[in-house]
C-alpha positions as CSV (number, residue, x, y, z in Angstrom):
1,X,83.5,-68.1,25.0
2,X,79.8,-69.6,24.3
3,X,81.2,-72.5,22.4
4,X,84.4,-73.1,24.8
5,X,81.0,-73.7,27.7
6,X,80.1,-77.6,28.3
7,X,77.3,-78.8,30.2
8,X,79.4,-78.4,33.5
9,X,80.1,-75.0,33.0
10,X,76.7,-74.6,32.3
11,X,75.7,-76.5,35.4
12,X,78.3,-74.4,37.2
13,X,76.8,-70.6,35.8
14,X,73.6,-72.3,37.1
15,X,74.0,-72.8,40.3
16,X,76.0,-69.7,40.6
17,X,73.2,-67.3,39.1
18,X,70.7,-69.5,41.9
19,X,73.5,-68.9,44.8
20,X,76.7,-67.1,44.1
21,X,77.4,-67.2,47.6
22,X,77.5,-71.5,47.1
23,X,80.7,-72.9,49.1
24,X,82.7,-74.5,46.3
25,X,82.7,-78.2,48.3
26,X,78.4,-77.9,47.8
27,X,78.9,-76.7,44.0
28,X,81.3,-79.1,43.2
29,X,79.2,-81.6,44.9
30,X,75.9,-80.6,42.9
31,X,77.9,-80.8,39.5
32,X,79.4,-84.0,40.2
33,X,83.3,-83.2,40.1
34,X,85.9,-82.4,42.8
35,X,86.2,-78.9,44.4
36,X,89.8,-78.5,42.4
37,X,88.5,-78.6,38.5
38,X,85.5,-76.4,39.9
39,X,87.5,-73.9,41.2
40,X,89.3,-73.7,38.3
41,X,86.5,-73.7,35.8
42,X,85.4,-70.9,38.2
43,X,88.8,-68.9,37.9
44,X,88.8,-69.7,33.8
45,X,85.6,-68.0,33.8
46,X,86.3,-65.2,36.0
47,X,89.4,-64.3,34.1
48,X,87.6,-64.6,30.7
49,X,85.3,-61.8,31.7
50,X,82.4,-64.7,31.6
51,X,81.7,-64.0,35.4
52,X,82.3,-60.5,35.8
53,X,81.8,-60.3,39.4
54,X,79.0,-60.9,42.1
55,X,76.8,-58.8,44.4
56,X,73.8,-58.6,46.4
57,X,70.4,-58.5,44.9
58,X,68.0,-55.9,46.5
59,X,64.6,-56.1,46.5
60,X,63.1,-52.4,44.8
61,X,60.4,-53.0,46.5
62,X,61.3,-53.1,49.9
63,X,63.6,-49.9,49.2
64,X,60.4,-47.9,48.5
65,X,60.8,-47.9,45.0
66,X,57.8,-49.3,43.2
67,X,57.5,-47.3,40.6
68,X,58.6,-48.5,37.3
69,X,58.2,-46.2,33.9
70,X,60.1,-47.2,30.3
71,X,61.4,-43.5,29.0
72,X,61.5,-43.1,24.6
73,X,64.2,-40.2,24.7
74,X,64.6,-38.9,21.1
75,X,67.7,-36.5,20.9
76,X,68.0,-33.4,18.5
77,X,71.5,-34.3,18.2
78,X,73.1,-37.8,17.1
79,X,76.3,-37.4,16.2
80,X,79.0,-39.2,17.6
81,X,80.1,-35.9,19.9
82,X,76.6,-35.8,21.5
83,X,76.0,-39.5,21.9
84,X,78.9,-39.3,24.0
85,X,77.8,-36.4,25.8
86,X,74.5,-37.7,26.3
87,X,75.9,-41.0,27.1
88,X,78.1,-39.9,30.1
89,X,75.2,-37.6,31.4
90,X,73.0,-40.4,31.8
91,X,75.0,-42.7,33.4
92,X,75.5,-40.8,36.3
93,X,71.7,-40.2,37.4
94,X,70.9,-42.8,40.5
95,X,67.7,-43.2,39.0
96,X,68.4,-44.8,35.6
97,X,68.4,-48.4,36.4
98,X,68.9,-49.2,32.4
99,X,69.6,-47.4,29.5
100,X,70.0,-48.9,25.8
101,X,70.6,-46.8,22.6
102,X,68.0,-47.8,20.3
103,X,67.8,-48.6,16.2
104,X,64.2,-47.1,15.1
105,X,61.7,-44.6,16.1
106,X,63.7,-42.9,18.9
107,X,67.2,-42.9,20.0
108,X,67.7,-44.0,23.8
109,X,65.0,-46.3,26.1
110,X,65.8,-45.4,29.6
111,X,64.6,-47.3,32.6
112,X,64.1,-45.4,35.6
113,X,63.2,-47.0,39.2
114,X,61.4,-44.5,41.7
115,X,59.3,-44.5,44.8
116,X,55.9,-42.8,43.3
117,X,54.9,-40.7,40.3
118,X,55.7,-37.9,42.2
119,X,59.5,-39.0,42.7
120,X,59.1,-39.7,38.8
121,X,57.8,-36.1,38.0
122,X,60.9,-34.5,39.6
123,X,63.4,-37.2,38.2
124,X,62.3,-36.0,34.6
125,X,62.0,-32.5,35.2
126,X,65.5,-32.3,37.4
127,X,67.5,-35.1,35.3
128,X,66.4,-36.6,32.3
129,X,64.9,-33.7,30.6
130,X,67.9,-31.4,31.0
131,X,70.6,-34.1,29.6
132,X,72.4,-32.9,26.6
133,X,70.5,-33.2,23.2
134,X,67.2,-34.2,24.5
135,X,64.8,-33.0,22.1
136,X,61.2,-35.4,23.2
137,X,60.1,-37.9,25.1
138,X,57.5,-40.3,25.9
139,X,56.8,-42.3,28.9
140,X,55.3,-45.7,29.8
141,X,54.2,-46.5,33.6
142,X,54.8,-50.4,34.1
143,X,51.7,-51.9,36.2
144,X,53.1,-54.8,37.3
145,X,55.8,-57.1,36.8
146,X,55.7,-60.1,35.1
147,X,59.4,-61.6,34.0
148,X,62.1,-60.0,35.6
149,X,65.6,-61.7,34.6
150,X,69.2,-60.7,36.0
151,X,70.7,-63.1,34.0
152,X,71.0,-64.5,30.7
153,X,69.6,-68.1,29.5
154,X,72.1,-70.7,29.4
155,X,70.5,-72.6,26.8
C-alpha cells in the first residue's frame, strides 16, 4: 500500500492522526480537493486495512496510571505450542499495554501501565509471572517520558 500513497493521502493520514474526528468538508478543505475524492481516498484506505479504525486517546495519567516499567520475559519453553500458549495468556492481562516477541537475549518485552510500584508488584506476582513458560525476568521502571508516538511516520 506504501507506494499506492501520494502526497494527498499522506496529507490526508496527517490530518487524520492530528484530528480523526475532522468533518470531511474541513479535511477536504485543508488538502485542497473536494469533499467527494476525499471521502473516497478515505473509504480506499479504510477498506485496504491502511486505517484500521479510530478511537479515543486517554490520557494514563489522568487514569492514575503513572507508572511505566519495560518487562525482559525469557520463557523456558519456545516452541511453537508454547509461544502460542504464552501468546494468548498475555493478551488477555488489562495491564499489558504492549507486548512484542523479541530476536536476542530474551524472548518477549512486555509493557505494562500501572498506577504505582505497588500496583506493579501485584501485576507481576498475580499475572505476568504465572503465564505459561515463563522461566526469568527482568524489569526496567521508565522515569519519565520523552517521545511517545501512536502513529507511524509518514515520511
Amino acid at each position: 500500500m506504501s507506494e499506492e500513497l501520494d502526497a494527498i493521502d499522506r496529507r490526508i493520514l496527517k490530518e487524520l492522526i492530528a484530528d480523526a474526528r475532522l468533518p470531511v468538508a474541513e479535511l477536504a478543505r485543508r488538502v485542497g480537493l473536494s469533499k467527494t475524492p476525499v471521502a473516497a481516498r478515505i473509504k480506499q484506505m479504510e477498506e485496504s486495512g491502511l486505517i484500521k479504525g479510530y478511537r479515543a486517546m486517554i490520557s494514563p495519567m489522568k487514569l492514575g496510571l503513572s507508572h511505566v516499567t519495560y518487562i525482559e520475559l525469557r520463557l523456558s519453553d519456545t516452541r511453537e505450542s508454547a509461544l502460542k500458549a504464552f501468546n494468548a495468556a498475555v493478551r488477555a492481562i488489562p495491564e499489558v499495554e504492549e507486548c512484542y516477541m523479541i530476536a536476542g537475549g530474551f524472548d518477549y518485552l512486555v509493557k505494562i501501565r500501572a498506577r504505582d510500584m505497588a500496583d506493579y508488584r501485584r501485576i507481576m506476582a498475580e499475572e505476568l509471572s504465572t503465564l505459561p513458560h515463563v522461566h526469568s525476568s527482568s524489569s526496567y521502571v521508565a522515569m519519565e517520558t520523552v517521545v511517545e508516538n501512536s502513529a507511524p511516520p509518514l515520511e
